[in-house]
VEXFIVEX-706390 format. One record per residue (C-alpha): residue number from 1; residue in one letter; y, x, z. Coordinates in steps of 0.25 Angstrom, whole numbers, plus 5000, padded with zeros to 4 digits. Example, Ala and Ser with C-alpha at 12.3 -4.5 7.8 and 13.67 -1.06 7.14 Angstrom:
BEGIN
     k   r      v      u      w
     1   A   4982   5049   5031
     2   S   4996   5055   5029
END
This chain:
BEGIN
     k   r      v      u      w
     1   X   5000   5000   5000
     2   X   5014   5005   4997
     3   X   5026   5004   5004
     4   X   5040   5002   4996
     5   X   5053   5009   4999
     6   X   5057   4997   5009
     7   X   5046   4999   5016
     8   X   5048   5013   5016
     9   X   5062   5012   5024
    10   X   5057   5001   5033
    11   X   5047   5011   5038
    12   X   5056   5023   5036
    13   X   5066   5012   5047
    14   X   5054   5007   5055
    15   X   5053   5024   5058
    16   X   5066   5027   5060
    17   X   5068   5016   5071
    18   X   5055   5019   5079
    19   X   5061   5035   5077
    20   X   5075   5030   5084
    21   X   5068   5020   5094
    22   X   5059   5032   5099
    23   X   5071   5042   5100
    24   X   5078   5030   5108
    25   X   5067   5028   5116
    26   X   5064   5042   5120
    27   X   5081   5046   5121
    28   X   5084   5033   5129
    29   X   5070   5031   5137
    30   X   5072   5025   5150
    31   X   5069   5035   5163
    32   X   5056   5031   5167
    33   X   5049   5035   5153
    34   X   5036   5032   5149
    35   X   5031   5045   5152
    36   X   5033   5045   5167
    37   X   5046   5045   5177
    38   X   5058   5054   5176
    39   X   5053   5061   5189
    40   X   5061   5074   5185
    41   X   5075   5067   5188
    42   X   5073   5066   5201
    43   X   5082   5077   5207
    44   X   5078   5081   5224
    45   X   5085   5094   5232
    46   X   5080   5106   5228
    47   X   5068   5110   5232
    48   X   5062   5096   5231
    49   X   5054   5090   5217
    50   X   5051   5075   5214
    51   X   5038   5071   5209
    52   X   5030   5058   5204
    53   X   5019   5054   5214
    54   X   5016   5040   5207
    55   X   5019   5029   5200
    56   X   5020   5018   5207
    57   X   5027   5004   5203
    58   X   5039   5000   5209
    59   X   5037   5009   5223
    60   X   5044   5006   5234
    61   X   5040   5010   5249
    62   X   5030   5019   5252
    63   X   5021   5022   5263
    64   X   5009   5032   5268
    65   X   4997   5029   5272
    66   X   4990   5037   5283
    67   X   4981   5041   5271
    68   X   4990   5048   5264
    69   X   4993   5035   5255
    70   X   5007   5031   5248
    71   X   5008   5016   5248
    72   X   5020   5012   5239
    73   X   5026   4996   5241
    74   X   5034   4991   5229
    75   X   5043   4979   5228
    76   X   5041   4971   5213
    77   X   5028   4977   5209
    78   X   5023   4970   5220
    79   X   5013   4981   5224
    80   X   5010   4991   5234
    81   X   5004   5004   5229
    82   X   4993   5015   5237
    83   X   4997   5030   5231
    84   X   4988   5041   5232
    85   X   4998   5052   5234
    86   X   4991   5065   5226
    87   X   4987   5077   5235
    88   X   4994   5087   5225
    89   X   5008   5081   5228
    90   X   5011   5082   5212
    91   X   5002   5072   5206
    92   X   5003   5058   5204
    93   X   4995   5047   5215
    94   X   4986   5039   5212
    95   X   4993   5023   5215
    96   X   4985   5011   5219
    97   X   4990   4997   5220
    98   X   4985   4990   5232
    99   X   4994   4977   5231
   100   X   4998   4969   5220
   101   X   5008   4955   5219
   102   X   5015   4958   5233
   103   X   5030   4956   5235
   104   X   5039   4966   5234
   105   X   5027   4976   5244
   106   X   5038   4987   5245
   107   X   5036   4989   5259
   108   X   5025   4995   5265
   109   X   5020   5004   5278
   110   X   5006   5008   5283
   111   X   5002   5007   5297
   112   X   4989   5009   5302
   113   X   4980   5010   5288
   114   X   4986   4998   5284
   115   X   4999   4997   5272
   116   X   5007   4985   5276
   117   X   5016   4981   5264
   118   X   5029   4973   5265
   119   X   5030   4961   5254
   120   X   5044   4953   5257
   121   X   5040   4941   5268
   122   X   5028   4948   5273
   123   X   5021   4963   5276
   124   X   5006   4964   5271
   125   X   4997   4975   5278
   126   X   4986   4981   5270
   127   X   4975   4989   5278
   128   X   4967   5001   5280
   129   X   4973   5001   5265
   130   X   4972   5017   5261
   131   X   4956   5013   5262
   132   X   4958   5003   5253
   133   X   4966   5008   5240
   134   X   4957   5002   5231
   135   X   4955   4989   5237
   136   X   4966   4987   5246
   137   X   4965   4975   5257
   138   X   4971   4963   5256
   139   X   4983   4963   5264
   140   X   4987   4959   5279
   141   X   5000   4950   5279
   142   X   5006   4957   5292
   143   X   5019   4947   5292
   144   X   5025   4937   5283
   145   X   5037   4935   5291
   146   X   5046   4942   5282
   147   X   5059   4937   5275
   148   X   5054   4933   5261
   149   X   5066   4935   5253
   150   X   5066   4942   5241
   151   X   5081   4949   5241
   152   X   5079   4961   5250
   153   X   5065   4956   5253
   154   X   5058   4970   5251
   155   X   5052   4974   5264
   156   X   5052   4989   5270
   157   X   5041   4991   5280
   158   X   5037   5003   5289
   159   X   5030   5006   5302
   160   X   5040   5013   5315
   161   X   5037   5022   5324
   162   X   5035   5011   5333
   163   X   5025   5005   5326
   164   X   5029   4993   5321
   165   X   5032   4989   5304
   166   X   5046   4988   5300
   167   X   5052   4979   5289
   168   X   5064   4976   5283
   169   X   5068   4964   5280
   170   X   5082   4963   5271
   171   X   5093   4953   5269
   172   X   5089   4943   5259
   173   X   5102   4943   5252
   174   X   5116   4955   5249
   175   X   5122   4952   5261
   176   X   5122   4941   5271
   177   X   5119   4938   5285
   178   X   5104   4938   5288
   179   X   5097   4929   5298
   180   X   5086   4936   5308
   181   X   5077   4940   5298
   182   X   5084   4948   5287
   183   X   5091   4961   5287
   184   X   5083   4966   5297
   185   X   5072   4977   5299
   186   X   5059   4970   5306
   187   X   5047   4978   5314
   188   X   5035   4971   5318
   189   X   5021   4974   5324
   190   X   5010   4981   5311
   191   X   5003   4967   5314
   192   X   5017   4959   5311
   193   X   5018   4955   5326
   194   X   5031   4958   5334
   195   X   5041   4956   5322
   196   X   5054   4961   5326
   197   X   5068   4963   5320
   198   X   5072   4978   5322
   199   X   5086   4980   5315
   200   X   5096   4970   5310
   201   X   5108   4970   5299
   202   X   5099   4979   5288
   203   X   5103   4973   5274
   204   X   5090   4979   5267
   205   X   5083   4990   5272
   206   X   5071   4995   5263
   207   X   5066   5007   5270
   208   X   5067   5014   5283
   209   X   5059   5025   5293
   210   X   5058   5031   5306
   211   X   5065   5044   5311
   212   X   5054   5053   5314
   213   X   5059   5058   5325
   214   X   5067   5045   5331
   215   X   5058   5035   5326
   216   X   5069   5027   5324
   217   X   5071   5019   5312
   218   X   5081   5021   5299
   219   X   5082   5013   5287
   220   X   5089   5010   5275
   221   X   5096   4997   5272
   222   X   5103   4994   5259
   223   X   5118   4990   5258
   224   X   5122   4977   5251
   225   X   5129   4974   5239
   226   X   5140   4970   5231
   227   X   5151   4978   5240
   228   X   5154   4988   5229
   229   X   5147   5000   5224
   230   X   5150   5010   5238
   231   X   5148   4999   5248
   232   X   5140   4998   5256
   233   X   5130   5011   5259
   234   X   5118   5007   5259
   235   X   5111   5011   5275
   236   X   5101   5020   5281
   237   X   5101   5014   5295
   238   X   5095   5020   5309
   239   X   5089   5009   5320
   240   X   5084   5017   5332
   241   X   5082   5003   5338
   242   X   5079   4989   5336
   243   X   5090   4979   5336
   244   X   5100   4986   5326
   245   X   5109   4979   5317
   246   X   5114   4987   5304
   247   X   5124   4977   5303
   248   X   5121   4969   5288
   249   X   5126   4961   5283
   250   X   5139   4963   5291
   251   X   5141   4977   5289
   252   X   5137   4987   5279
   253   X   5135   5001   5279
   254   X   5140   5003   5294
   255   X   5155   5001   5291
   256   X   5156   4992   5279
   257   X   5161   4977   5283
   258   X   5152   4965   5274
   259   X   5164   4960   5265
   260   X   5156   4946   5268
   261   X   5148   4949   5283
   262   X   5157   4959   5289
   263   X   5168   4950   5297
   264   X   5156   4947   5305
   265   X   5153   4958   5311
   266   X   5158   4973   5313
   267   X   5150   4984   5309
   268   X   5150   4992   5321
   269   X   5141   4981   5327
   270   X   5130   4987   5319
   271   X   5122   5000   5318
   272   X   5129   5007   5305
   273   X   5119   5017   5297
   274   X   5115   5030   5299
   275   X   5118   5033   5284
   276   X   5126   5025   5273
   277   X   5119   5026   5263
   278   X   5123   5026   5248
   279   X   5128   5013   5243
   280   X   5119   5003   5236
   281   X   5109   5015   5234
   282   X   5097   5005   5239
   283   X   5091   5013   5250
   284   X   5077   5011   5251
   285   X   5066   5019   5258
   286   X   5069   5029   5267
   287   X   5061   5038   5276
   288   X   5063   5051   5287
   289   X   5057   5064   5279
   290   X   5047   5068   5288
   291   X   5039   5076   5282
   292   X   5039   5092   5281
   293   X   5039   5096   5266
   294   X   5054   5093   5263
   295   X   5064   5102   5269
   296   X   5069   5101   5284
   297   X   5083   5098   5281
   298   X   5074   5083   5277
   299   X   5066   5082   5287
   300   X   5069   5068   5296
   301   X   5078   5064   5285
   302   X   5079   5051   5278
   303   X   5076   5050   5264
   304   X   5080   5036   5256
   305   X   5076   5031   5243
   306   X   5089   5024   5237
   307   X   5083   5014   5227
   308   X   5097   5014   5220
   309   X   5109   5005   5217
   310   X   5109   4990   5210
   311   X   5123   4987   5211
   312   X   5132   4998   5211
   313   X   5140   5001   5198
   314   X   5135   5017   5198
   315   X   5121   5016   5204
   316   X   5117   5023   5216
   317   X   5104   5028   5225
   318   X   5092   5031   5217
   319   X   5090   5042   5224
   320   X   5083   5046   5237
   321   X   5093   5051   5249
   322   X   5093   5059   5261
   323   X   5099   5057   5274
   324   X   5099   5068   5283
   325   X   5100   5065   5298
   326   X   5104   5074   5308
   327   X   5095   5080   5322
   328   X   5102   5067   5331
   329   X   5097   5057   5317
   330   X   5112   5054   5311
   331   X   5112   5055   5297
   332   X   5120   5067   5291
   333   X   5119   5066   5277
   334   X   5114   5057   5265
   335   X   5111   5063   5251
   336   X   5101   5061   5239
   337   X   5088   5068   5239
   338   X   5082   5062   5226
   339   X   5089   5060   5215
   340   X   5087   5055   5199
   341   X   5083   5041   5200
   342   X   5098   5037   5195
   343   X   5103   5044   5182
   344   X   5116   5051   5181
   345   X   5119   5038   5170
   346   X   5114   5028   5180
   347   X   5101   5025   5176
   348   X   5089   5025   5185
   349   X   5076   5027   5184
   350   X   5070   5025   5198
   351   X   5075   5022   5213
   352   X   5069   5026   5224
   353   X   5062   5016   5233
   354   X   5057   5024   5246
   355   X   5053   5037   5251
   356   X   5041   5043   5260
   357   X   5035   5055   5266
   358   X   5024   5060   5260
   359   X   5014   5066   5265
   360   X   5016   5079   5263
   361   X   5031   5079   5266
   362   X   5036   5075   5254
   363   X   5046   5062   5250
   364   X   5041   5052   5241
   365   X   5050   5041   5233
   366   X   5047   5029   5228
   367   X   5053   5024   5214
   368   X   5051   5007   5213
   369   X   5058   5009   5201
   370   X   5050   5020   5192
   371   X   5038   5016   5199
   372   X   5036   5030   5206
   373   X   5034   5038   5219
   374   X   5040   5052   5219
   375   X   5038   5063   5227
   376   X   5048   5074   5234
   377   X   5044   5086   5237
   378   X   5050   5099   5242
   379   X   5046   5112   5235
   380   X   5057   5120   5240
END
């Protein structure tokens, strides 16, 4: 069969576009390519590298087990994920999924052998799970007593010193007043029992830890919105007690009146932060550095992974932070400590999510966005 000239230049056309669409594609492809994540970008101090430990869809918090396990919660994936973190410390894991079609799992702890999983009105418990890997349990509902809303819904959970599992439970709303049961921090028995509000006035807080040598508690709480790009920090917050108040949604950042809330009350009623923290950087997870591979000049310090800006007309946070604290525990410093998430053109590729000790002293960081857990390490 022959082809005539016009078939000849529609080919000839056909060639020439899939030639320009390739080059486009290839010139213009979006951060997180085909071929893997843009792991490289990520900038630390020197001395420090940033690897990939696993793919994992949508990670958000992160826990040990007493096996060594990483357990990974998400938020819209609706999973919860078992990592086998490689011996070699280079390679990938292997990932398992041991829960499907929950809501919004992000928060998980383990306690005992058991993996207790947070999914908005209710915490499930999962036991003696690192035997079961491959055919996990069905779960335990520990407590169903949660608030069930959906805006700020996604609950943090640990285990004190004391203890006792911890939650967060966030206002359902930007700013307004909140009756007994939002904007608090709760703590309860492992079993559910002796449910118990520990800290009041807290917009939104998604991650918080224990100073090792205080055992008092510290978390972050999210500042609101629509007050301008500056206004107000973001908090990382200290509560050596039960009974505080952090003073939402009256008073922001420690000094800053609510244009709406503030007349009500003064903001020296309440406890201000330890640290203002960047505003509208979204920070998330946060954990004392407790481990011996990093440097002294971190050791007992508090790392944060700033999910990142939404709202702000030049974005901010993507980007894991450090605040320093002082021998008496005051905080003396806040700076970043991983960088390369957001792009010197504004565009972003990942936010971080959480971050956790490692086994063997190093800081791993959750990415819900690229799907990823990374790993930093110092090699001096």
């Amino acid at each position: 069969m022959r082809f005539g000239k016009k078939h000849a230049r529609l080919g000839l056309a056909i060639c020439a576009a899939v030639v320009a669409w390739t080059l486009v594609a290839f010139v213009y492809r979006p951060a997180i390519a085909q071929d893997g994540l843009p792991v490289d970008q990520l900038k630390a101090p020197p001395g420090f590298t940033v690897t990939l430990v696993a793919h994992v869809r949508n990670a958000r918090a992160m826990t040990l087990g007493s096996g060594g396990t990483l357990f990974v919660g998400s938020g819209n994936a609706g999973a919860v994920y078992a990592v086998t973190l490689p011996a070699d410390g280079k390679s990938e894991g292997q990932v398992r999924t041991i829960a499907t079609k929950l809501q919004s799992p992000a928060g998980i702890a383990f306690h005992n052998g058991a993996l207790y999983v947070s999914a908005i009105d209710r915490i499930l418990r999962f036991d003696d799970i690192e035997q079961h890997l491959a055919d996990p349990p069905a779960p335990v509902v520990v407590t169903d007593r949660l608030p069930s809303e959906a805006h700020h819904g996604v609950k943090f959970i640990a285990f004190g010193p004391d203890g006792k599992l911890y939650a967060n439970v966030g206002s359902p709303c930007n700013v307004c007043e909140n009756d007994a049961r939002h904007g608090v921090i709760v703590r309860m028995n492992p079993d559910g029992s002796a449910f118990e509000t520990f800290a009041r006035g807290v917009r939104n807080s998604v991650g918080f830890d224990w100073d090792p040598r205080t055992r008092e508690l510290w978390f972050t709480d999210n500042g609101r919105d629509s007050m301008g790009d500056d206004v107000p920090g973001d908090e990382l917050d200290h509560a050596p007690r039960p009974g505080m108040n952090f003073g939402f949604p009256y008073c922001h950042a420690g000094t800053v009146p609510d244009p709406e809330f503030g007349s009500r009350h003064r903001c020296d009623e309440f406890t201000p932060p330890a640290q203002v923290l960047g505003a509208h950087v979204a920070s998330l997870g946060m954990r004392f550095y407790t481990g011996s591979q990093f440097p002294a000049a971190y050791r007992n310090q508090v790392f944060i992974a700033e999910h990142g800006s939404w709202n702000r007309s030049s974005k901010s946070g993507y980007r894991v932070t450090v605040v320093k604290l002082d021998a008496s525990g005051r905080a003396v410093s806040y700076e970043p400590f991983v960088t390369g998430w957001l792009q010197s053109g504004g565009s972003t590729w990942g936010r971080p999510a959480d971050v956790l000790v490692a086994p063997d002293g190093s800081l791993l960081v959750s990415d819900d966005t690229a799907g990823a857990v990374y790993r930093v390490r110092y090699t001096g």
